[in-house]
Structures are given as C-alpha cells and as structure tokens.
VOTITI-312530 format. One line per 3 residues: number of its first residue (from 0); their letters; for each residue y, x, z of N, C-alpha, C. Coordinates in steps of 0.2 Angstrom, whole numbers. Layout:
BEGIN
NUM) A) Y/X/Z/Y/X/Z/Y/X/Z | ... $
// end
This chain:
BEGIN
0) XXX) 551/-46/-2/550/-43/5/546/-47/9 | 544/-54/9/540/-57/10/533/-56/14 | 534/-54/20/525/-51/23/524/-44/23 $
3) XXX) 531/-42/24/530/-36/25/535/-36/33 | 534/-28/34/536/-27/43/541/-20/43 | 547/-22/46/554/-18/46/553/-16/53 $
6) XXX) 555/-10/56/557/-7/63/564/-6/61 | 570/-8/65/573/-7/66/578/-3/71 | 581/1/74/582/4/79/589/2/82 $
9) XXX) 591/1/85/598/0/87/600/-8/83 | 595/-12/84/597/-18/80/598/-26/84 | 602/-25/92/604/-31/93/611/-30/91 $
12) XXX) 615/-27/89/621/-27/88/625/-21/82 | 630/-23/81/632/-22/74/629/-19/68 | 629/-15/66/625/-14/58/617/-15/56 $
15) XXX) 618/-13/63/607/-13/64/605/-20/65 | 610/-25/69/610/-30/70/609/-36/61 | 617/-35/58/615/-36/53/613/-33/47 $
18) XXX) 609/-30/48/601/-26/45/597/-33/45 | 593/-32/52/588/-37/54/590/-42/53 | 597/-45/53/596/-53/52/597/-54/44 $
21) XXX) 600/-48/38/598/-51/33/591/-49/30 | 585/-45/32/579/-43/31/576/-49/33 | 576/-52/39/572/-57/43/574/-63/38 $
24) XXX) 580/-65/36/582/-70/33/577/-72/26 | 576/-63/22/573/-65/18/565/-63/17 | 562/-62/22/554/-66/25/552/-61/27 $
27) XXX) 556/-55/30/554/-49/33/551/-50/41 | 547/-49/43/544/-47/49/548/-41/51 | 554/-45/57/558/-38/60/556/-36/66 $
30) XXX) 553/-29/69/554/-27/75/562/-26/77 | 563/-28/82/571/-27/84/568/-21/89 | 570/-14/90/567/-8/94/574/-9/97 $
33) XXX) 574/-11/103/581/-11/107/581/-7/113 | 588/-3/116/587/-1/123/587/-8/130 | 592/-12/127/592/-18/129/587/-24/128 $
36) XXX) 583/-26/132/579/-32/129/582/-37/130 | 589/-40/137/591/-44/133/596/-47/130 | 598/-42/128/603/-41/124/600/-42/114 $
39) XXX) 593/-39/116/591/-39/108/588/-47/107 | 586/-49/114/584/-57/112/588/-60/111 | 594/-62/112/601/-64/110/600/-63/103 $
42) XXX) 603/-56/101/602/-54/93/597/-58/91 | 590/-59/90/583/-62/87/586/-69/89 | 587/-73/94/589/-79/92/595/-81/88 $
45) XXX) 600/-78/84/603/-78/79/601/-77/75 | 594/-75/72/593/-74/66/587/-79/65 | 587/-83/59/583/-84/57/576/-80/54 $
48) XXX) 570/-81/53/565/-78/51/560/-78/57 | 556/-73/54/552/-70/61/555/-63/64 | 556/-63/68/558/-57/72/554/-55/80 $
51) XXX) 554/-48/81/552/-48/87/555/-42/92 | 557/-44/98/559/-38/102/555/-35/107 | 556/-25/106/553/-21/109/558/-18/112 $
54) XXX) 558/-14/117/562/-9/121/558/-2/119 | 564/1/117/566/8/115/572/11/117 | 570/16/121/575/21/123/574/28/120 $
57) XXX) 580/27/113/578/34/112/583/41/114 | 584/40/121/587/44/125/582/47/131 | 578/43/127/570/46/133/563/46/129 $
60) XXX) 561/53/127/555/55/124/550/50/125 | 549/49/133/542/44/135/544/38/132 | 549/36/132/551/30/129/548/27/120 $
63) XXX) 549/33/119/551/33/109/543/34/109 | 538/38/114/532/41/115/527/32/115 | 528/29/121/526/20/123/528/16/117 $
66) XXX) 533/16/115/534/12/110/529/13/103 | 531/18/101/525/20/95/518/18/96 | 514/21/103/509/20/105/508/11/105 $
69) XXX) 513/8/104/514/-1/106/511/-3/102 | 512/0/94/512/-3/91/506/-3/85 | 502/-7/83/499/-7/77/499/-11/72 $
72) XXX) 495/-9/63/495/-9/60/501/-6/54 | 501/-9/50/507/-5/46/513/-9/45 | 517/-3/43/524/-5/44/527/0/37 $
75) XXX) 530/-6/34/533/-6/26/539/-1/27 | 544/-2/35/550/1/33/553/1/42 | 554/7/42/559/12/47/564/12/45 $
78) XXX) 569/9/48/578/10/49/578/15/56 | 580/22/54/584/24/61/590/24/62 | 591/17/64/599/14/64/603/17/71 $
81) XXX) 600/15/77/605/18/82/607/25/81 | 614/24/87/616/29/87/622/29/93 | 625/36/93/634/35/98/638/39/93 $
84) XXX) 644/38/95/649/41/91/655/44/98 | 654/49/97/659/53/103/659/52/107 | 654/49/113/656/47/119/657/52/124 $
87) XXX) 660/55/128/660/59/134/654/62/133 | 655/71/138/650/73/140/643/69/143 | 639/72/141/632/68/142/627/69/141 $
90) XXX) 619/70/146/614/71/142/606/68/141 | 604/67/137/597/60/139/594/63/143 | 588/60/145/582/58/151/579/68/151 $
93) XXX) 578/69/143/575/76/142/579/81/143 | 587/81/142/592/85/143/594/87/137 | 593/83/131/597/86/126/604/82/127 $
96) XXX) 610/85/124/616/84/121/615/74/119 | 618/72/121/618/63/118/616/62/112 | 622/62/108/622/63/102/617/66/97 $
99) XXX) 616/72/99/610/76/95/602/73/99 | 603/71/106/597/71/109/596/62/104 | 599/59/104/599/50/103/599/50/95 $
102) XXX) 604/51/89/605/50/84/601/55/79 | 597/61/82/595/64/77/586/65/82 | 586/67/88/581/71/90/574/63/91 $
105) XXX) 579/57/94/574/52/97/571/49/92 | 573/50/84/573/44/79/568/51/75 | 570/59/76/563/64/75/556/62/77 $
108) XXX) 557/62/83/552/59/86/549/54/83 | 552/48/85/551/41/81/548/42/76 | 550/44/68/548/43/62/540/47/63 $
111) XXX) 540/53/68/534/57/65/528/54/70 | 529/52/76/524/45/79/522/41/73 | 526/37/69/523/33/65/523/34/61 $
114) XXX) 524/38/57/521/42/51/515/37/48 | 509/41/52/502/37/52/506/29/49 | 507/26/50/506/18/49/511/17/44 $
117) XXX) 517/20/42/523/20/37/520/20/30 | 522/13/28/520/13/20/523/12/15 | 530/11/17/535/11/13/540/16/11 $
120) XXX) 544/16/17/553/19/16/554/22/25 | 556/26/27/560/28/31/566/30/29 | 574/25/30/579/26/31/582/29/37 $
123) XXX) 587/32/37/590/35/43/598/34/40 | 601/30/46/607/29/46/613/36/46 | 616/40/41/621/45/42/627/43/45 $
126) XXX) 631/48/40/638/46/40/640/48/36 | 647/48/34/653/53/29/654/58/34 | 656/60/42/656/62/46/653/70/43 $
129) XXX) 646/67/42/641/74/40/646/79/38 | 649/78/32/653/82/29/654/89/34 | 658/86/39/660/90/43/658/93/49 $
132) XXX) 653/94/48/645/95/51/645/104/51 | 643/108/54/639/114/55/637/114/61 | 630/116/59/624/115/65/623/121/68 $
135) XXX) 622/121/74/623/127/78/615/128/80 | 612/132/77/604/130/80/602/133/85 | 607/137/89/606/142/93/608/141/101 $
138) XXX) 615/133/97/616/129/104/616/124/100 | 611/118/100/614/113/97/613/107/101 | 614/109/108/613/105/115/620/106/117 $
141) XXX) 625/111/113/630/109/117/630/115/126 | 625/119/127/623/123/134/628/128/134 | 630/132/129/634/138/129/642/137/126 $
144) XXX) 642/132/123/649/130/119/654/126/123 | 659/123/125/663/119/127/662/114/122 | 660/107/127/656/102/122/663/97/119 $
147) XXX) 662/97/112/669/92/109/665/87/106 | 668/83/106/666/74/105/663/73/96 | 670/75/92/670/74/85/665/81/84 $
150) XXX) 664/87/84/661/90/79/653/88/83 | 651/86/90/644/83/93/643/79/89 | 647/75/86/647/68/81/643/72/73 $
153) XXX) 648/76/71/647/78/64/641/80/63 | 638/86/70/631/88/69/629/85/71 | 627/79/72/621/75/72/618/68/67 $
156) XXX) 624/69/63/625/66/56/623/72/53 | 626/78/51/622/83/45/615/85/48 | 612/84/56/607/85/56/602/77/54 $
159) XXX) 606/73/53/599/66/48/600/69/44 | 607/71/40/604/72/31/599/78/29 | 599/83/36/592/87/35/587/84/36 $
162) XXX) 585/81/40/581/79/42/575/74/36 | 582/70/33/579/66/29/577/68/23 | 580/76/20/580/80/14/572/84/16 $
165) XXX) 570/85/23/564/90/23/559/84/25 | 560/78/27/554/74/29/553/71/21 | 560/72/17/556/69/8/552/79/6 $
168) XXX) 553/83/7/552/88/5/543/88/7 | 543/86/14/536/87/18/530/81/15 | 534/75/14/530/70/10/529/70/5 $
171) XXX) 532/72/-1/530/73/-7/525/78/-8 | 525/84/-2/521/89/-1/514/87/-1 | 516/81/4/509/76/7/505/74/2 $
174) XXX) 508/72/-4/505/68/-10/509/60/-6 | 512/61/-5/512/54/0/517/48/-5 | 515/43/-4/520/37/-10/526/37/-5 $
177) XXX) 526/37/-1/532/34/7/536/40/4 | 545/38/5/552/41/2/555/39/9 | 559/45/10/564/45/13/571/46/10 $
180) XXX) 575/39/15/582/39/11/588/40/17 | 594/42/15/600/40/20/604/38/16 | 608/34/22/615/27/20/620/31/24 $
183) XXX) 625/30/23/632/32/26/637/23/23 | 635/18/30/640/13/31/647/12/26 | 649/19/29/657/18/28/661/18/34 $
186) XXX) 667/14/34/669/14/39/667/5/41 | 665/5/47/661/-2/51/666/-2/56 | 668/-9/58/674/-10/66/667/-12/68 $
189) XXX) 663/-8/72/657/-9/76/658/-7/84 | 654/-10/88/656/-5/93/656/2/93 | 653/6/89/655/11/90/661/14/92 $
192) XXX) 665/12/88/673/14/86/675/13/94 | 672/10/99/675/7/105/671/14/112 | 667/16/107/662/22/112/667/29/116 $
195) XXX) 671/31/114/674/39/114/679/37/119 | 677/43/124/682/43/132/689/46/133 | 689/51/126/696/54/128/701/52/122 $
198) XXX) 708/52/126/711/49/125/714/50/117 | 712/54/115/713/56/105/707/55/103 | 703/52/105/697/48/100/697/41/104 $
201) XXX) 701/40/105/703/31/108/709/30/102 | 713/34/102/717/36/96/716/37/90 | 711/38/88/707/38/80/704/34/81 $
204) XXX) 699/32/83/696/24/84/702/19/82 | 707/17/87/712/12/86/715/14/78 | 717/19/74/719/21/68/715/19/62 $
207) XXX) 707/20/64/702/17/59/700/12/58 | 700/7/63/699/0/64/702/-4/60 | 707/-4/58/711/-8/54/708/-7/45 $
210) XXX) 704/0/45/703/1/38/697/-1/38 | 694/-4/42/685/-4/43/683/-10/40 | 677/-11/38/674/-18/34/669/-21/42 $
213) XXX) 667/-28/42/665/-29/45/656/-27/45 | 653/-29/51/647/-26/53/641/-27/45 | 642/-34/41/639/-37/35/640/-32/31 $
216) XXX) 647/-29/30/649/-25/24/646/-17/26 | 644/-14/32/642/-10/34/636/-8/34 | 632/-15/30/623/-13/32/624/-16/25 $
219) XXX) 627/-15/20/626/-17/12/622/-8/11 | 627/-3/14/622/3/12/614/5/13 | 612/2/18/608/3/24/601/-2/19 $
222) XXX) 602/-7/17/598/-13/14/597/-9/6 | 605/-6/6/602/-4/-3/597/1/-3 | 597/6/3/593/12/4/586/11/6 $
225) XXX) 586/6/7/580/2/11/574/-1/6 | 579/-5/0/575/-9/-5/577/-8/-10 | 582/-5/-14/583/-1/-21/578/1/-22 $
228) XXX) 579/1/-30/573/8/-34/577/12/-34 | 575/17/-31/581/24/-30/575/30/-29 | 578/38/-30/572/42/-27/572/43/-23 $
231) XXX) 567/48/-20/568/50/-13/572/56/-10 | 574/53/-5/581/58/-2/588/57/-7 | 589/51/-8/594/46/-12/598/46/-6 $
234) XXX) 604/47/-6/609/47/0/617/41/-4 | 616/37/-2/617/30/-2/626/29/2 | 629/30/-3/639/27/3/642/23/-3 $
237) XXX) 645/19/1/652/14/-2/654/18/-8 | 657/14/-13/658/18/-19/665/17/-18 | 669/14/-12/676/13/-13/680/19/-11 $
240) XXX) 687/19/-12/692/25/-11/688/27/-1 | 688/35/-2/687/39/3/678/36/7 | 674/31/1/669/29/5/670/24/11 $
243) XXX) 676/22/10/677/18/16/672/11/16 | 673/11/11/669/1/9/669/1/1 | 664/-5/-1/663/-4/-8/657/-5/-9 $
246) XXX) 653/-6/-17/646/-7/-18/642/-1/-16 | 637/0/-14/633/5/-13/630/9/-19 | 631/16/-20/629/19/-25/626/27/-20 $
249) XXX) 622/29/-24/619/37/-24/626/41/-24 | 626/45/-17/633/49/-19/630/56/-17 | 636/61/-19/633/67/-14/632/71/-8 $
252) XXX) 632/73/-7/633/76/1/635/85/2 | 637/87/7/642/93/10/636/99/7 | 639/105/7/635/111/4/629/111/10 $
255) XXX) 631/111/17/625/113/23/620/107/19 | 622/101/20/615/95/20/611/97/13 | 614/101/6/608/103/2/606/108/3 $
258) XXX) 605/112/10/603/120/12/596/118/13 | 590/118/11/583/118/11/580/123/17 | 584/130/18/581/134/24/584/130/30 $
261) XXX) 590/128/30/593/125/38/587/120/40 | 587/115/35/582/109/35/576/113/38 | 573/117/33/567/120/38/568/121/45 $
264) XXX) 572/123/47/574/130/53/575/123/58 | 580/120/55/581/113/61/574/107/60 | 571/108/56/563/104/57/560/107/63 $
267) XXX) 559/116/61/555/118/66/558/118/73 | 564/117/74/567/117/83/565/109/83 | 569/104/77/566/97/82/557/97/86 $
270) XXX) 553/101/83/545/100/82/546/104/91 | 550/107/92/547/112/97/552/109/106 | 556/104/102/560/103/107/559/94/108 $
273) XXX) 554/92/103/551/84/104/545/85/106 | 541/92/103/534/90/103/530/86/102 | 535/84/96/532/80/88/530/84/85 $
276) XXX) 525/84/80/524/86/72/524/81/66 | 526/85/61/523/81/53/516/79/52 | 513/71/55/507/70/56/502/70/51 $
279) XXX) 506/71/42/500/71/36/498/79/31 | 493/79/31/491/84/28/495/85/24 | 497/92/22/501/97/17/496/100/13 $
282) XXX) 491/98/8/486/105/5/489/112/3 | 486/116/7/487/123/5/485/125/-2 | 491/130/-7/491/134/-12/489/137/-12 $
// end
C-alpha cells in the first residue's frame, strides 16, 4: 500500500476514523474528507503515517462540487464512509432527505467528480439494514410520505448497494480496471448508534450497543473491501452469527439490491438530482 492515496469520507471518528488510521499506518497517503476540520485534525494527529485533512460537506452539493475541484493527481482508493443513521426530520443545504441526500446522493456525487483520477477501488460503506430497504423513487426525499427514521435509514443503504452494483456495471462497461465494492461493518458501538431523536430508536440503539464490536472490529470489513482480491461489486459482512462481528467474507444481499432495472432507474434520478454524470466513455454496440 505504500505510495499510494486513499480519500476517506467521514474519517475523524469511528470506522472511517479507524480506516485511515490503519491505511495511514501501513504507508497510505490518507485524505481525511471531514465536515469538521477540527475535529479531523485531532483524528490525523492520532495516527501515524502521512495523512491530510480537507473539509467536505456532503450535505451540500457545492461543497462535494470544491472538494473534488481541490484535488489533483490520482487517487488509488475511495472509501464512501460517512454517513447518519435515523436522526430526526431533516434536509441538506439542496433539500434532499438527510439520510438519502448525505449517505447515498453526496458520496454519488463524490465518486463521479472523481472518477477521472480513480485508479484503484471505490468502496461505499453499506449495511445489513439494506435488507430492509424499498426504494421509493417517486418520493425518495421523504416530500409526500410521513418521514420514518428506520425505513429513511434502510433506503439509503439499499440505495449504496445500487449504486455500487451499477457504478461496477457502468465500469466494466468502460473497459475500465477500477471495481467497485460494498462492506456492511456489522454491528459498530460508533456514534452513530447515539444519532436517533425519538424515543424507540434511543431504545434500539441502547439494545444494540451491548452487541456491538468496537470502531477497529468495524473497519475490518471496509479494509478487506478496499485491498482483497475480490471482484467487483463483492459485498463484504462479518461472517459472525446475524453479521454482527466476525472475519470478513463475500456475502449476499436482499432481492431489490440484485434488481439491475432499479439500479438503473435510481442512477438516472441520482444524475438528474446531483447533476453528476458517469465521467468515462461507454463504447457503443
């Protein structure tokens, strides 16, 4: 790994956090991509290596739009690490849904800005959640529905394992060497688990914390999906009871996340509501 350059996204604290400190440890060139800058310089002065911190807000398109623009030469590997997990009604700087505007839409964005420079891997952090996922593509902002914490959650996890099933579909298309992977943690006592406002996901959270492996046991999925030899669009969870913890292996995923039409259908809404596109050439048949 040695001289090569990792973006990491959500990496001054918990899994992203140690991501980049064990990448960096072993001779990785880490961008730390934080909302917080000093928050992430804290995180970078905990880890050994070389590391460096930028400010990204991917709850704000301009934001995700200046950061790319920041950046040159090439970059071996994309972790789309950040994310929320059921917090209160909410909506980013553009007006999507939190959840779907931050975990799935800003890290859309992200990956196809850098495309161009990507020479390795783009990972995207899932869940087991996915499972429990149906994509609403018609409201997937949450504008005509009564907005609910857990199923805002589920869809924006079964919308990475689209994501990352049509962005390997549109790369191989490409001719391209660059694979996309997703990792599902498991269960992590991260702050996440501390994010949710009402009072029956303060109550889930406090019930799963005790089952949870710490923030290290957390990014064992996320490192294997990142530098394994795996293929592409390998979907990466704990091999322990329920996925909660355990070595990392290739597992399967829910009927929607192997539907090829939704993946298309939700590609073409993220492209029209980011006003990103797939940057490399697709020769035509």
């Amino acid at each position: 790994m040695t001289n090569r350059t990792a973006i990491i996204t959500g990496s001054n604290s918990g899994i992203g956090r140690a991501t980049a400190r064990a990448l960096a440890a072993r001779g990785v060139r880490v961008v730390l991509a934080v909302r917080d800058l000093d928050r992430g310089h804290a995180a970078a002065a905990q880890m050994t290596g070389r590391t460096e911190v930028r400010r990204l807000d991917l709850a704000d398109l301009a934001s995700v739009r200046d950061f790319a623009a920041s950046l040159t030469g090439p970059v071996d590997l994309l972790i789309n690490n950040a994310g929320v997990m059921m917090p209160p009604p909410g909506r980013t700087v553009d007006g999507f849904e939190l959840q779907f505007g931050i975990n799935h839409l800003g890290h859309f964005a992200l990956t196809n800005l850098l495309l161009p420079q990507i020479t390795g891997r783009v990972v995207t952090v899932a869940a087991g959640g996915h499972q429990a996922g149906t994509l609403d593509l018609d409201d997937p902002n949450w504008e005509r529905r009564p907005y609910r914490p857990f199923p805002g959650y589920a869809q924006s996890k079964l919308a990475n394992m689209l994501f990352t099933a049509e962005l390997q579909r549109r790369l191989t298309a490409a001719g391209s060497t660059v694979i996309a992977t997703a990792a599902n943690p498991g269960l992590a006592a991260t702050n996440l688990l501390g994010h949710g406002g009402s009072a029956a996901t303060r109550i889930m959270n406090a019930l799963l914390r005790p089952l949870s492996q710490n923030d290290d046991g957390g990014a064992r999925t996320t490192l294997h999906a990142a530098t394994a030899d795996i293929p592409g669009d390998s979907y990466i969870s704990p091999s322990g009871f329920l996925q909660a913890r355990g070595r990392p292996r290739i597992t399967g995923r829910s009927a929607a996340a192997r539907d090829p039409e939704l993946a298309r259908r939700l590609w073409t809404l993220s492209e029209q509501l980011t006003h990103t596109t797939f940057p490399l050439r697709i020769p035509q048949r």
